[in-house]
C-alpha positions in Angstrom: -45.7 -8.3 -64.1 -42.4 -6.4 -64.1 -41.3 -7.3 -60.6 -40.4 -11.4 -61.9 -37.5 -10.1 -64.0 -36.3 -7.9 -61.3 -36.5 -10.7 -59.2 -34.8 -13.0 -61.5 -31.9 -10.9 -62.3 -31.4 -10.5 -58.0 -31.4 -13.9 -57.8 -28.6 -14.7 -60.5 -26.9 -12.0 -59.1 -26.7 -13.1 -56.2 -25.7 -16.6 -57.4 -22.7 -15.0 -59.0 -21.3 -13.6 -56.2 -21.7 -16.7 -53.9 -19.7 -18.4 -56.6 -16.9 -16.0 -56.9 -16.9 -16.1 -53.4 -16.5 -19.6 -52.9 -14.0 -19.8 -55.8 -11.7 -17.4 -54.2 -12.1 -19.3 -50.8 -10.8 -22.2 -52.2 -7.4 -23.6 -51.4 -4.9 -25.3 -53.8 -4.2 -29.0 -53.5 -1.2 -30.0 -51.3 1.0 -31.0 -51.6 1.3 -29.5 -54.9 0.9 -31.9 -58.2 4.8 -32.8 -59.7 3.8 -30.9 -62.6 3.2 -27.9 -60.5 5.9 -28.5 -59.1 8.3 -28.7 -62.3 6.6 -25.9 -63.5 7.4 -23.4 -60.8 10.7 -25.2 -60.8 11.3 -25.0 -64.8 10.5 -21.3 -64.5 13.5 -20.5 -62.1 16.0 -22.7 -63.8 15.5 -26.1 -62.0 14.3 -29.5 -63.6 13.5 -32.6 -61.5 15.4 -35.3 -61.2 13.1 -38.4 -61.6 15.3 -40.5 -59.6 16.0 -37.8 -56.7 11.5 -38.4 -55.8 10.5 -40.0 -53.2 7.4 -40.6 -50.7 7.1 -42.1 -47.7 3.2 -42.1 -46.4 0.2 -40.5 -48.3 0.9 -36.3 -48.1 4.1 -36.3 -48.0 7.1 -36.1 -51.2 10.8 -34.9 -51.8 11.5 -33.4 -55.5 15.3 -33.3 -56.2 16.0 -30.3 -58.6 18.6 -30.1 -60.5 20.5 -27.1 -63.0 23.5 -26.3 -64.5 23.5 -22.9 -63.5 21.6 -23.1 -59.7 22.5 -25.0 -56.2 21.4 -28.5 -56.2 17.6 -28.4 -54.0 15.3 -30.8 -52.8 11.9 -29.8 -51.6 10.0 -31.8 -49.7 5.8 -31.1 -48.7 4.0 -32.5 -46.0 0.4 -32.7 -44.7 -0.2 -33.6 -41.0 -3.9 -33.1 -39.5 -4.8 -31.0 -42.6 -1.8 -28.2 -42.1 1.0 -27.2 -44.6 4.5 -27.7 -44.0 7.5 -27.1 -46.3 11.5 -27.9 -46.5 13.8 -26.9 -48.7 17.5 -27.9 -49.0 20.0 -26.1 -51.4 23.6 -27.3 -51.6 26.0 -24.5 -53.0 28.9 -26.0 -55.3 32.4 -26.7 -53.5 34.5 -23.2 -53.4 38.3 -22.9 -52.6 37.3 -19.9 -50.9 34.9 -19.2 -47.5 32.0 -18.5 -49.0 29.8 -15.1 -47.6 26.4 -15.2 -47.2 24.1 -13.0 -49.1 20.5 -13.5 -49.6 20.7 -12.4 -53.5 22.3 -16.3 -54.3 19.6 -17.7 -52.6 16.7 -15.8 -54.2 15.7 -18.6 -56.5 15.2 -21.3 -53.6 13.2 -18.8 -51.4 11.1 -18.0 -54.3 10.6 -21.6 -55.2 9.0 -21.8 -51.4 6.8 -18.4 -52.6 5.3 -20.7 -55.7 4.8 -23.4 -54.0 3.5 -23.4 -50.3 0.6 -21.3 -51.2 1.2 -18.9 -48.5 3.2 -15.6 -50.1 2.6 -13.5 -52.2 5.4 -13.1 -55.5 8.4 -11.6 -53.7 6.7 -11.5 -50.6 8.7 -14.0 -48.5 11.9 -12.6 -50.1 11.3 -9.2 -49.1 10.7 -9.8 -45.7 14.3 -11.9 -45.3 15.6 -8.6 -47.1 14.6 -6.8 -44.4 15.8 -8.4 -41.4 19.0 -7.7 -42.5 22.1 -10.3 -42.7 21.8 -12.2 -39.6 24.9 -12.4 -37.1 26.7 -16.1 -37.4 25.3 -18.0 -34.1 27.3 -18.4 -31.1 29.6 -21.8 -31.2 31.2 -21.6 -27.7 31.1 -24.5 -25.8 29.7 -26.5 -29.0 31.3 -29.7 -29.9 32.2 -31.8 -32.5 32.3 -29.2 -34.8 33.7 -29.2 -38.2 36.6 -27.5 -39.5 35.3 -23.9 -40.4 31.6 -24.5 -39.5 29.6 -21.4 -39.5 26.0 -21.1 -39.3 23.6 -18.2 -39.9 19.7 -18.3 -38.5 16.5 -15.9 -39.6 13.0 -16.3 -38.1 10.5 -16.6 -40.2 7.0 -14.9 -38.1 4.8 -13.6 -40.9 0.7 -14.1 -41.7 2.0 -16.6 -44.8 3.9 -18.8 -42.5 5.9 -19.7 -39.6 9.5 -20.9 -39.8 12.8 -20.2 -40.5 15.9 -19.6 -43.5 18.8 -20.7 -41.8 22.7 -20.5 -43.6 25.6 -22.5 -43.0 29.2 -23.6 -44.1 32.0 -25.7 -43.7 35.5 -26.4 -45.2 37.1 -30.2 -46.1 40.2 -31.2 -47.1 42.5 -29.8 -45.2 46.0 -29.2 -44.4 47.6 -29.4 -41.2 51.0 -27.6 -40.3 53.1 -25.9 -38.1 51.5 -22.7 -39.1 47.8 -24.0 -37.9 45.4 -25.6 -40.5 44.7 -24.4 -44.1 41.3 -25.4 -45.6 41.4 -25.9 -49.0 37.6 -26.6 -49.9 34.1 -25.5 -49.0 30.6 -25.9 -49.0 27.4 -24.3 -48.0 23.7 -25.0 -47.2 20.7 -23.0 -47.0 17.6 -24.1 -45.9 14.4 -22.6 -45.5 11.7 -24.5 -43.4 7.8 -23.2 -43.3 5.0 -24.4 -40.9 1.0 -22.8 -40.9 1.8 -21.1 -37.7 4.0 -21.4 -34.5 1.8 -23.6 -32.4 1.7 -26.1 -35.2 5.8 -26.3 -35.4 5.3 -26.7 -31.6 2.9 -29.6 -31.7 5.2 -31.2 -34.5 7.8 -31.3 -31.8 5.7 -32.8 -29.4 4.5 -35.4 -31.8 8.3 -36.2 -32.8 
């Protein structure tokens, strides 16, 4: 007679953990909702700009963000074959002096990418860039057509939450020819950070391209 509550309580137990289980096996939606989206964003310092969203195909969207104090960004999300990937674009404001990379200024965009691709752990992705160091400007020899100034700056991105890259450039305008050479009166700078489920998906986006 005592063995059916015994039983019983096995079997609920058991029920429980299949649930919790299954709960924590279960992925977010992607890409992410615009209100998770502005949430994540709102949190940092970033609003979305209503006329800055756009979609092209079912799965994929661009958010423009906007903020008084932080780099213009858009973020775009993209499902292909049931795999995540993730851009995002931040525009630094135009500077009357060459501007020096440091990941600290682009803390907010990289953690917006944290929030949002569902991959990383808070900080996570951060702390890994922070540890590879500042990464050397690439090697321009030989390149053409390139602008006045143009530096860029390249980090690989090889980690279990994604596969990708944070990659840093800058270039001046307006500028002043002379005797003495050229003088470059303004600049600008991009940082982009660009996240794929793993390397042989990148690669077959390429193929497919």
């Amino acid at each position: 007679m005592t063995s059916v509550p015994h039983r019983r309580i096995i079997c609920i137990c058991l029920l429980l953990i299949l649930l919790f289980l299954t709960g924590c096996g279960a992925s977010k939606a992607y890409p992410p909702s615009e209100e998770t989206v502005r949430s994540a964003a709102e949190q940092l310092g970033w609003t979305i700009d209503p006329e800055g969203t756009q979609s092209w195909v079912e799965g994929q969207i661009l958010y423009t963000l906007v903020s008084d104090d932080l780099p213009k960004t858009t973020i775009s999300f993209a499902l292909a074959d049931g795999r995540r990937m993730v851009t995002l674009h931040s525009f630094g404001g135009k500077t009357s002096e060459k501007p020096e990379f440091a990941w600290e200024y682009w803390k907010a965009a990289i953690s917006l990418v944290e929030d949002l691709y569902d991959g990383f752990s808070q900080g996570e992705l951060y702390e890994y860039l922070c540890q590879q160091g500042i990464p050397a400007p690439l090697d321009l020899t030989g390149a053409i057509n390139v602008p006045a100034g143009y530096e860029r700056r390249r980090r690989d991105i090889d980690c279990p939450g994604g596969f990708g890259w944070a990659s840093w450039s800058t270039q001046g305008a307006n500028i002043e020819y002379g005797f003495g050479g050229r003088r470059i009166h303004e600049w600008s700078e991009q940082f982009t950070v660009s996240l794929y489920e793993s390397k042989e998906f990148f690669e077959s986006t390429r193929q497919k391209s």
